[in-house]
C-alpha positions as CSV (number, residue, x, y, z in Angstrom):
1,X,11.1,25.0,-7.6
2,X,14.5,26.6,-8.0
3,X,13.8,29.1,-5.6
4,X,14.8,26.9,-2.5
5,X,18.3,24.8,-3.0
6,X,18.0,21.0,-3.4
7,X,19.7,19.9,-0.5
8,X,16.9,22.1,1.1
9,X,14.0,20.3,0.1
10,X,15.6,17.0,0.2
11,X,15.9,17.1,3.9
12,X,12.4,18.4,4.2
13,X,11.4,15.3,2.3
14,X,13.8,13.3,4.2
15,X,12.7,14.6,7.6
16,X,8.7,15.1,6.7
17,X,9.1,10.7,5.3
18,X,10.5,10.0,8.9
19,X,8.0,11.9,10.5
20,X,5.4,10.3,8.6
21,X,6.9,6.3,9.1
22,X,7.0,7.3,13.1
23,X,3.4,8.4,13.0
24,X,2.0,5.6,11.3
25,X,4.3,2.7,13.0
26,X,4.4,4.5,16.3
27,X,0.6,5.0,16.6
28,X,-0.4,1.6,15.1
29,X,2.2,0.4,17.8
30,X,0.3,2.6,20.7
31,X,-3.3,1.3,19.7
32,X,-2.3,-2.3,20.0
33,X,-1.1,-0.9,23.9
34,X,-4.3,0.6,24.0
35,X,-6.7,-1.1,23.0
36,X,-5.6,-5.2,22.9
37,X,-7.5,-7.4,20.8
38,X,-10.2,-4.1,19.9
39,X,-9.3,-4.8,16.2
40,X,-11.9,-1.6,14.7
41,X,-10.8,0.4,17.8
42,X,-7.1,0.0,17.1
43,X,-7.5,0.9,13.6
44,X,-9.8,3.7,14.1
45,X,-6.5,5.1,16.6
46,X,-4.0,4.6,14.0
47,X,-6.2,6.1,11.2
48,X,-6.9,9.4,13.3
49,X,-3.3,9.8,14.3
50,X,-2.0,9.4,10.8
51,X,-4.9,11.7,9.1
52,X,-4.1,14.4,11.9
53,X,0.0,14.0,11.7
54,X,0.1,14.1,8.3
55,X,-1.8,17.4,8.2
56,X,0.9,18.7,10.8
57,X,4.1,17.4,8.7
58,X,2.4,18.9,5.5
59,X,2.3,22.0,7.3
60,X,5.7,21.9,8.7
61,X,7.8,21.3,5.7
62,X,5.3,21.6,2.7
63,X,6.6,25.4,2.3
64,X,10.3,24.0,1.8
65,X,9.4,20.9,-0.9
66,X,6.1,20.8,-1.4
67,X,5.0,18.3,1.2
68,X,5.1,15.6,-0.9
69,X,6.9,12.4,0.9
70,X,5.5,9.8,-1.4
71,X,7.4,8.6,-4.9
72,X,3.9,9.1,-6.7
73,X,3.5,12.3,-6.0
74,X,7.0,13.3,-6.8
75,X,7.1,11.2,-10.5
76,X,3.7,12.5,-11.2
77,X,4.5,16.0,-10.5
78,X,7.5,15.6,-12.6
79,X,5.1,13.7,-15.3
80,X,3.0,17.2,-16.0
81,X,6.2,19.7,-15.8
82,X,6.4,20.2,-12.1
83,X,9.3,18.8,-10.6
84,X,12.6,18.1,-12.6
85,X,13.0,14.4,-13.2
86,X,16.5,14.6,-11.9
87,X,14.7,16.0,-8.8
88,X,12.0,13.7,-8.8
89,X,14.7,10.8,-8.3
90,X,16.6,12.7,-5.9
91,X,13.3,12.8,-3.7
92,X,12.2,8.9,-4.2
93,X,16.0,8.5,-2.1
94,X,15.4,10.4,1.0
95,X,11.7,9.4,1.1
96,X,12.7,5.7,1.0
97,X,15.4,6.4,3.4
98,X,13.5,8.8,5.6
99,X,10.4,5.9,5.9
100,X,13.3,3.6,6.9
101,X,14.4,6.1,9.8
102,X,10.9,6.2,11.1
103,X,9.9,3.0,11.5
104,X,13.4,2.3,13.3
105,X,12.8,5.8,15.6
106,X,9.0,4.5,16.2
107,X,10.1,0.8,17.4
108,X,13.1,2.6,19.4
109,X,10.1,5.1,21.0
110,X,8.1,1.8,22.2
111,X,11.4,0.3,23.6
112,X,11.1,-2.5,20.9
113,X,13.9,-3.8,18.9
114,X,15.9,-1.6,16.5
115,X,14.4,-3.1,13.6
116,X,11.9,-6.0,13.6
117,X,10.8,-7.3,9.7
118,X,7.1,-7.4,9.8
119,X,5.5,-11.2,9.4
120,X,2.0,-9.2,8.3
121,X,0.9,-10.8,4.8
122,X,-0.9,-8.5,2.5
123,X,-0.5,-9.7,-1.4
124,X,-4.2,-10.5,-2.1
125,X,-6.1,-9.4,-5.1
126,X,-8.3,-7.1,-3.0
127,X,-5.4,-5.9,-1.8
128,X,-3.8,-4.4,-4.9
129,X,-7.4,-2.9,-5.9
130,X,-7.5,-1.1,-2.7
131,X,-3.9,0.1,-3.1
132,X,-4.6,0.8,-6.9
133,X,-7.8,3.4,-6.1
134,X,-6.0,4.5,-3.0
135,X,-3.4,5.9,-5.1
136,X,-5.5,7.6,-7.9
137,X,-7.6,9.0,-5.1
138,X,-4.3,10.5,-3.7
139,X,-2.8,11.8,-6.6
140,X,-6.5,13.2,-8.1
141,X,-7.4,15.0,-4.5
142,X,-4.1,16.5,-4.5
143,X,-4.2,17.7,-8.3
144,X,-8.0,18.9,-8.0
145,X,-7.0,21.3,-5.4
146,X,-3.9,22.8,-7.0
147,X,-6.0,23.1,-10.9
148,X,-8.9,24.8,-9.3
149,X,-6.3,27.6,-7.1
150,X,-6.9,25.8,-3.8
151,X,-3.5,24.1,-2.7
152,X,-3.9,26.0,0.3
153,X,-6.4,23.5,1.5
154,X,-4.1,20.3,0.6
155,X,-3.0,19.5,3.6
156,X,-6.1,19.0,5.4
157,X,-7.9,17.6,2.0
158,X,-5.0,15.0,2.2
159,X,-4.9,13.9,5.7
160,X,-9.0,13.1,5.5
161,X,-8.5,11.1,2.7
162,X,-5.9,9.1,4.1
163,X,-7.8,8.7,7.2
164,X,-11.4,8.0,5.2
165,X,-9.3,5.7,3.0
166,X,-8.1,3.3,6.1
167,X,-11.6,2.1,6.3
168,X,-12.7,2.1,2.5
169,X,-10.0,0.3,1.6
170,X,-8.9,-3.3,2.3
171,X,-5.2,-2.6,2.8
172,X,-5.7,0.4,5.4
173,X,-4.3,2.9,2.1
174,X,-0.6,2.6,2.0
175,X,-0.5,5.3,-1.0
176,X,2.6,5.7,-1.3
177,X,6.1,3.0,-1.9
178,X,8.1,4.7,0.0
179,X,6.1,4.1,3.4
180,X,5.1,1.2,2.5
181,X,9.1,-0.4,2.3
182,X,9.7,1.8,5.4
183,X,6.5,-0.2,7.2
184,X,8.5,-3.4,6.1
185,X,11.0,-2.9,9.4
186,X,8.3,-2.9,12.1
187,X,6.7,-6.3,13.0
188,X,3.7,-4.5,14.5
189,X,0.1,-3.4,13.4
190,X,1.2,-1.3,10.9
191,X,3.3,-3.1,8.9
192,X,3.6,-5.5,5.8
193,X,6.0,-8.3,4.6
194,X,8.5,-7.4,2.1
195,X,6.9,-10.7,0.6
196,X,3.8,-8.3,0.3
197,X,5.4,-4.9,-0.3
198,X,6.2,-5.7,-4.5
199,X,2.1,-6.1,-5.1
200,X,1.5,-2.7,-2.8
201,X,3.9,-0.6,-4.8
202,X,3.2,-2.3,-8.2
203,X,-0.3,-1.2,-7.5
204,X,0.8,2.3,-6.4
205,X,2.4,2.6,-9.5
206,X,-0.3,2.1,-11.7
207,X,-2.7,3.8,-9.7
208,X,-0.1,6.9,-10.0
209,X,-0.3,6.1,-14.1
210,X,-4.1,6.1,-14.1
211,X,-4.4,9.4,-11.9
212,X,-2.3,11.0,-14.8
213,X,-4.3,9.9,-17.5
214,X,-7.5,10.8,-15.6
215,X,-6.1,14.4,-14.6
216,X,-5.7,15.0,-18.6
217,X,-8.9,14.1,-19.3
218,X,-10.6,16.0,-16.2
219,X,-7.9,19.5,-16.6
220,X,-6.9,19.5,-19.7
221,X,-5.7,22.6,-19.1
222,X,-3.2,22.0,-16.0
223,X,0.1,23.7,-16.5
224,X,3.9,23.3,-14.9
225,X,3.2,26.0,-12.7
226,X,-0.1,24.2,-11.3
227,X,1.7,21.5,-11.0
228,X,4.4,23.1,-8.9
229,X,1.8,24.1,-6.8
230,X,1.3,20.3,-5.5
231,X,1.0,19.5,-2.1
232,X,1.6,23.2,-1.0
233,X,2.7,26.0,-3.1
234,X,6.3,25.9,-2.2
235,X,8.1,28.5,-5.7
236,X,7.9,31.3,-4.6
237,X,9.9,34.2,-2.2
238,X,9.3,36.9,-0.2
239,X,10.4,38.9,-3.4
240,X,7.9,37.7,-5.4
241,X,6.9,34.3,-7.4
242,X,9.4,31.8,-8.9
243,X,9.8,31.9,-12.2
244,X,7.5,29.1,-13.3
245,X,4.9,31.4,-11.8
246,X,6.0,34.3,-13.1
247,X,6.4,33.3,-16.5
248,X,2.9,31.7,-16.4
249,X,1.5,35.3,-14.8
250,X,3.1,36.7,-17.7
251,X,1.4,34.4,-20.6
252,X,-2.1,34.8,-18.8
253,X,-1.7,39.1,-19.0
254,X,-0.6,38.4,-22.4
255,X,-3.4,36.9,-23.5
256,X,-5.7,39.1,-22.1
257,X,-6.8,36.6,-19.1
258,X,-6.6,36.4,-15.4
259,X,-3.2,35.7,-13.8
260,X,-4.7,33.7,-11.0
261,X,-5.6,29.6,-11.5
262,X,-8.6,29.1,-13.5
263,X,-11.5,27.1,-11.8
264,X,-12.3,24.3,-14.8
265,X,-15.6,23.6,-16.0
């Protein structure tokens, strides 16, 4: 991680958030255009554009920050040694405000008002469950790939989840806070009331907690530098890996093991 300058990644993260917000508002926005009163059909448009945009903006900035544009991600990266904590706060800021951005440049792009505050009630019980096993789905998809060497496949592994999980889950899998109070400023299919956002991001935050608790029971052996892997291996340089790598190459020759990430068993 302190291969690429702060202010690097957090405009990634702040740019890769707004990208996010306008894919998600803007193509919920489209599909009610679309395909009026076609309730499945409309979802099925937004779920397919967000799964396939969110591969692309993994891809475009995941090299700088790691791709992660949701708080989870970030705090439970910095939970197992990833991220700094200072850094971890520094990228729950431009994600929020990033999110924000987006929904305003999506309602802007469908020539609606600046910002319209979304009537769409979502608090329900069912709700929270859905947002609760969203989140741990999230966060262990993302930590599976990077234990067992395969970070390199995040970005699709992610955007299929989040597109299976609009239609296994009852709240359309938010995931992740940030979008979620960013989703707030569009009255449109995509978004929430901020009566309804509290219950989403209470139960992203324990799902977040859960997924932590469940990756140190699954990978017991997950290290910093694993985690620093999450969503895309973004530490090292063209001369050669970061030092969190490094140092954890130099352990694993040490001990008379393979550098490379274990595969668990």
């Amino acid at each position: 991680m302190t291969d690429v300058a702060l202010w690097r990644r957090l405009l990634a993260e702040l740019l890769g958030s707004a990208f996010l917000a306008a894919v998600v508002i803007g193509s919920g926005i489209a599909a009610q255009r679309l395909s009026p009163g076609e309730t499945g059909l409309e979802l099925l448009e937004n779920a397919a554009a967000t799964a396939a945009g969110l591969f692309a903006i993994i891809l475009m900035f995941g090299p700088v920050s790691g791709g992660h544009f949701n708080p989870v991600v970030s705090f439970v990266d910095a939970a197992l040694g990833g991220l700094r904590w200072r850094d971890a706060v520094a990228y729950l800021a431009v994600q929020v405000v990033g999110c924000i951005g987006g929904a305003v440049l999506a309602n802007l792009m469908f020539a609606l008002p600046t910002v319209t505050i979304s009537t769409k009630q979502r608090a329900t019980p069912a709700h929270f469950l859905s947002e609760l096993i969203a989140t741990l789905g999230l966060i262990l998809v993302i930590f599976a790939l990077a234990r067992s060497g395969r970070s390199r496949a995040a970005p699709a592994a992610v955007g299929a989840y989040i597109g299976a999980a609009y239609f296994f889950t009852s709240s359309t899998s938010f995931a992740n806070p940030a979008i979620t109070v960013g989703r707030m400023f569009s009255n449109t299919f995509a978004g929430i009331a901020p009566s309804s956002a509290p219950s989403f991001i209470a139960a992203q935050i324990v799902g977040g907690a859960l997924a932590i608790a469940v990756i140190k029971a699954l990978y017991p052996g997950v290290t910093p530098a694993d985690a620093a892997d999450i969503i895309v291996p973004h530490h090292q340089t063209k001369a050669g890996p970061g030092p969190a790598r490094a140092a954890h190459d130099g352990a694993s020759r040490s001990a008379g093991r393979p550098s490379g990430p274990v595969e668990p068993h």
